[in-house]
Each structure stands twice: as structure tokens, then as C-alpha cells.
C-alpha positions as CSV (number, residue, x, y, z in Angstrom):
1,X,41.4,91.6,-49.3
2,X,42.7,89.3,-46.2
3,X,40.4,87.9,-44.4
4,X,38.9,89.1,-40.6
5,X,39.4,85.9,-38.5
6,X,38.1,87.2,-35.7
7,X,34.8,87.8,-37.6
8,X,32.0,85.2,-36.2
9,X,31.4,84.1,-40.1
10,X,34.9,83.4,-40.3
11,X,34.9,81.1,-37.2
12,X,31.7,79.5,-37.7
13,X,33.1,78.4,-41.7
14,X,36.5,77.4,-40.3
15,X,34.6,75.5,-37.6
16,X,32.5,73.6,-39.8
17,X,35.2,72.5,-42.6
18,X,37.4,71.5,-39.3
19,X,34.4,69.1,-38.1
20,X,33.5,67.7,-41.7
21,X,37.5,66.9,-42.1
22,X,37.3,65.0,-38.6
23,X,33.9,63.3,-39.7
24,X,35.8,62.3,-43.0
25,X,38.7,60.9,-41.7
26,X,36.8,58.7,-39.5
27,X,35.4,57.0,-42.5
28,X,38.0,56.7,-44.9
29,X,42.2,57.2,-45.1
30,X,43.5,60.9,-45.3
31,X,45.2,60.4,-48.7
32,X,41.7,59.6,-49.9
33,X,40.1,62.9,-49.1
34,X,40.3,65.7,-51.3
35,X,39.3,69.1,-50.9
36,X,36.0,68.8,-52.9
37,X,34.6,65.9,-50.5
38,X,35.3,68.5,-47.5
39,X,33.4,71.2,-49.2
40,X,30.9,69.0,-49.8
41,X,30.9,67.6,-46.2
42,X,31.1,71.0,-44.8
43,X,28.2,71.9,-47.1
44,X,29.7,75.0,-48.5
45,X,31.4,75.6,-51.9
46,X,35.2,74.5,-53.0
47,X,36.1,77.9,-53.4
48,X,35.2,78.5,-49.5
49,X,37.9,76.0,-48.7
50,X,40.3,77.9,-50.2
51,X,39.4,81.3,-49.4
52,X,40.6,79.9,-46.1
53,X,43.0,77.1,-46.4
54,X,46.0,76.6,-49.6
55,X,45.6,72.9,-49.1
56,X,44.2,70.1,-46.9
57,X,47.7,69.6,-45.0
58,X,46.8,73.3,-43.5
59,X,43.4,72.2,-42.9
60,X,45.0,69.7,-40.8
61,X,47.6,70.9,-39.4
62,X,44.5,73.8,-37.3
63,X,43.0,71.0,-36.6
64,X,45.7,69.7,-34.8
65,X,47.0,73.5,-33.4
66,X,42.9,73.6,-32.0
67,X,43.3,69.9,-30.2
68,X,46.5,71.5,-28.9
69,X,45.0,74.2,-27.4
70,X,42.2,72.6,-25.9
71,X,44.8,70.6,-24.3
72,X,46.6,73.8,-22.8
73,X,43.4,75.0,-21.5
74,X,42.6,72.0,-19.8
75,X,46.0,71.3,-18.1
76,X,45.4,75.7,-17.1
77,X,42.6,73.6,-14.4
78,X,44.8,71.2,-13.1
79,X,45.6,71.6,-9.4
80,X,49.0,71.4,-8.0
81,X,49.1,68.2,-6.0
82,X,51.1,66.7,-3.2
83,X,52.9,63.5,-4.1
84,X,51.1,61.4,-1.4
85,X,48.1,63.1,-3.7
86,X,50.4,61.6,-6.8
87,X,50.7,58.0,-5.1
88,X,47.1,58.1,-4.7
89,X,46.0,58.5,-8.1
90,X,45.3,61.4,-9.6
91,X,47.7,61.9,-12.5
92,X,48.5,65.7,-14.4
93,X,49.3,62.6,-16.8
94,X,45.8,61.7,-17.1
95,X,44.8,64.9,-19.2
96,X,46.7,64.1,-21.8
97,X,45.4,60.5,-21.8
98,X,41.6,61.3,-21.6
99,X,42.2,64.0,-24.2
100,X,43.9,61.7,-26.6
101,X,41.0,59.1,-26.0
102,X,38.7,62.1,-26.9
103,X,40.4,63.0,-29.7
104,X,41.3,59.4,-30.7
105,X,41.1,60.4,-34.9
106,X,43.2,63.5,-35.0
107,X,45.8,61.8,-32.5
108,X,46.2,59.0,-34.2
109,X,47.1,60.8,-37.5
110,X,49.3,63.1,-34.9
111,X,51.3,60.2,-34.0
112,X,51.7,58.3,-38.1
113,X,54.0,59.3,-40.2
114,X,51.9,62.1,-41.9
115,X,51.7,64.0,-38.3
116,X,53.0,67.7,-38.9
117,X,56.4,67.4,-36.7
118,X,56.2,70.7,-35.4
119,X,52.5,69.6,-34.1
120,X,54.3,66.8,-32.7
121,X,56.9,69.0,-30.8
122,X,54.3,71.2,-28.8
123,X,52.8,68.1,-27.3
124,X,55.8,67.1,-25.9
125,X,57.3,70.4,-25.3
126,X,53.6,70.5,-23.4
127,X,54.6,67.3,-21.6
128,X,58.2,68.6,-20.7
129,X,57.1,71.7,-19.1
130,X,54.5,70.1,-16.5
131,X,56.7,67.6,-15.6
132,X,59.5,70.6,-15.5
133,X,57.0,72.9,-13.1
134,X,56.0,69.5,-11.2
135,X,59.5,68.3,-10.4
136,X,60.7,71.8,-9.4
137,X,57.5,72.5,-7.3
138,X,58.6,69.2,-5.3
139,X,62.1,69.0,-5.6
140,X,65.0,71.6,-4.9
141,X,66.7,72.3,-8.0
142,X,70.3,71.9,-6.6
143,X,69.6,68.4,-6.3
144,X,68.7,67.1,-9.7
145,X,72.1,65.0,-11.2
146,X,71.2,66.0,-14.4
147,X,70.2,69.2,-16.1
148,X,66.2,69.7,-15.7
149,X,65.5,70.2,-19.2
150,X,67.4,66.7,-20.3
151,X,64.9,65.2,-17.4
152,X,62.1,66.8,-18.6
153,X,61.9,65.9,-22.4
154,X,63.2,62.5,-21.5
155,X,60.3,61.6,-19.4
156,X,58.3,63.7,-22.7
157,X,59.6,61.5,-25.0
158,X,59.0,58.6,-22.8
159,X,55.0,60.1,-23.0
160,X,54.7,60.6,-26.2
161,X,56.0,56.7,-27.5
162,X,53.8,55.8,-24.7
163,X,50.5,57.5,-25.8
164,X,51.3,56.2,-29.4
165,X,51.7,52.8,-28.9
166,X,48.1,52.9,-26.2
167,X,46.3,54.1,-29.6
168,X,47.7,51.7,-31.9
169,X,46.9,49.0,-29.9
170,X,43.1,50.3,-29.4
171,X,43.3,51.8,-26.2
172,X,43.7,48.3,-23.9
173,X,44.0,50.5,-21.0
174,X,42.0,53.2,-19.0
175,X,43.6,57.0,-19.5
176,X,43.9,56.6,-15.1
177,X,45.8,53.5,-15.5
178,X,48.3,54.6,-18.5
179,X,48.7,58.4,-16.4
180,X,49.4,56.2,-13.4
181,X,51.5,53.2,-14.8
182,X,53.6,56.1,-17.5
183,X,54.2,58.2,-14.3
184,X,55.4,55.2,-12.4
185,X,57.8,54.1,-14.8
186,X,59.1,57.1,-15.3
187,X,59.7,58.6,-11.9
188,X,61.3,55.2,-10.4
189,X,63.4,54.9,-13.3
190,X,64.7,58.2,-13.0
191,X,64.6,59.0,-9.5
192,X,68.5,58.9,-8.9
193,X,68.4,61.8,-11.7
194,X,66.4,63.8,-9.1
195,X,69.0,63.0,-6.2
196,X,66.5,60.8,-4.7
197,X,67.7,57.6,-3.8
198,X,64.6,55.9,-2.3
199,X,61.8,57.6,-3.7
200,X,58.3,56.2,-2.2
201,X,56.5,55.7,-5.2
202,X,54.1,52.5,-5.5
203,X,53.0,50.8,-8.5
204,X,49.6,51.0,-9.6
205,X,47.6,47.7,-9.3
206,X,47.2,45.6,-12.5
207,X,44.3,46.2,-13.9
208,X,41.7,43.2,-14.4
209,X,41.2,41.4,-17.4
């Protein structure tokens, strides 16, 4: 019989092995876990787990797919700002930065090797496509040198490498700083791809140690 996962029992079980598998992997490695020590976290019974889940890689991977959706609701209430608003420092960046501090265990497994790529790929495919809508809100189109996508996942990629090496080297920075500094980098490096040639973008201040 398959399963109603729109029933409120369904959600609340899935819910609670999701948080016991977060709580577990703050205190010990993921290859460590095993499916009885979520059950047991989750206080419900082994055969729960798999009534819902074949294995704990699927377990992870919806853990991941919910942080990932959070993350598309959030950016849903960001506003459209100017570029003097930009310069001043408000980042769209800086969701993705405060949500990955938030987040900090499932992102860092996100970005090791045992991330799920395709997890992987909707973060920056999330990246590319408000950096897409940003550049073509401010920009006309027939004055990009390069095709838009190639600009887009580019500066995505950029993000991503970015965000990964912040968390492996415990967050040094605020998420206003790395949104500003990321953006900065980015956009002056690249702004003869947008047919700009003197783009008035300043440099955040260095931060104090």
C-alpha cells in the first residue's frame, strides 16, 4: 500500500527522522551512523525508517532537497534592488550565505565528497538564475560579449567554490561580507563580459581583525 505523504502523520515521522539525522551528524561522522541509531534518535522503530526511506543516502539526500527549498522560498522575498542599492550593501548573495551558516551541518556534507551531485547542481543552478534575472533586469541583453548562461554559471561556480572553502575554514567571515566581497569579485572581473567597460563597483571594506 504506498504511502499518503501528504498525510500530517507522514510529515510529522519524516520530520522527526530528518531532525534526529541532523542532530546525529553533528556528533559523529556520517559513515558512522546507521539506520538503527536514527530510529533510535527519532524515537520510533527501525522498521519506520524504512517504511519511508530504502537507505540513509535517501534520508539525506530530503534532507538536502528540504534545505534547498527553504532556500528558494527565501530568495521568493528578496526585493529587486538598484545597483547604487547593490554598492551599498545589501547582497541577493547574502541569502545564500546566512542560509549556509544556518544550515552549517547539512552544507558542509553538501559541499564533501559524499554530497549527492544532483543536490549540488540545484544550488548553483539556483545561484545562476538570480544572477541570470539580476544582470538582465540591469543590463540590455544585446550587450553581454558572451552568451548569458556561460556568465551566469561562471559566476555560480565561482559561488559555490566560494561558499565551500568559507565553511571549511569555519566561517572567518560574516555572510554580509562574503555576499559583498563574492559579488565584488565577480562582477569587476567579468564586467567586460557585460559590455561594460567601467563598471562603478566599489570594494567592500576589510573587515577588522
Amino acid at each position: 500500500m504506498s504511502i499518503n505523504q501528504n498525510d500530517l502523520r507522514v510529515i510529522k515521522t519524516k520530520r522527526g527522522l530528518r531532525n534526529a539525522f541532523i542532530r546525529l551528524l553533528l556528533e559523529k561522522d556520517y559513515d558512522a551512523i546507521s539506520i538503527q541509531d536514527i530510529a533510535t534518535e527519532a524515537e520510533t522503530a527501525r522498521v519506520t525508517f524504512y517504511r519511508h526511506y530504502t537507505n540513509k543516502e535517501e534520508l539525506l539526500i530530503e534532507c538536502l532537497n528540504v534545505t534547498y527549498e527553504a532556500l528558494l522560498e527565501r530568495e521568493k522575498r528578496a526585493p529587486w534592488l538598484s545597483l547604487e542599492e547593490v554598492q551599498q550593501g545589501y547582497l541577493p548573495m547574502q541569502i545564500l550565505y546566512e542560509h549556509i551558516q544556518e544550515e552549517e551541518t547539512l552544507y558542509r556534507i553538501l559541499f564533501s565528497n559524499r554530497g549527492p551531485q544532483v543536490v549540488i547542481g540545484k544550488v548553483r543552478k539556483f545561484v545562476a538564475d538570480k544572477v541570470k534575472s539580476q544582470l538582465v533586469y540591469r543590463f540590455h541583453r544585446n550587450q553581454f560579449l558572451a552568451p548569458l548562461d556561460l556568465i551566469a554559471y561562471h559566476f555560480a561556480s565561482a559561488q559555490i567554490g566560494l561558499a565551500s572553502w568559507w565553511l571549511e575554514n569555519d566561517m572567518p567571515y560574516s555572510p554580509k561580507y562574503m555576499a559583498q566581497i563574492s559579488f565584488w569579485l565577480s562582477m569587476a572581473g567579468s564586467a567586460r563580459g557585460y559590455g561594460v567597460e567601467n563598471l562603478p563597483l566599489i570594494p567592500p571594506p576589510m573587515p577588522k581583525k
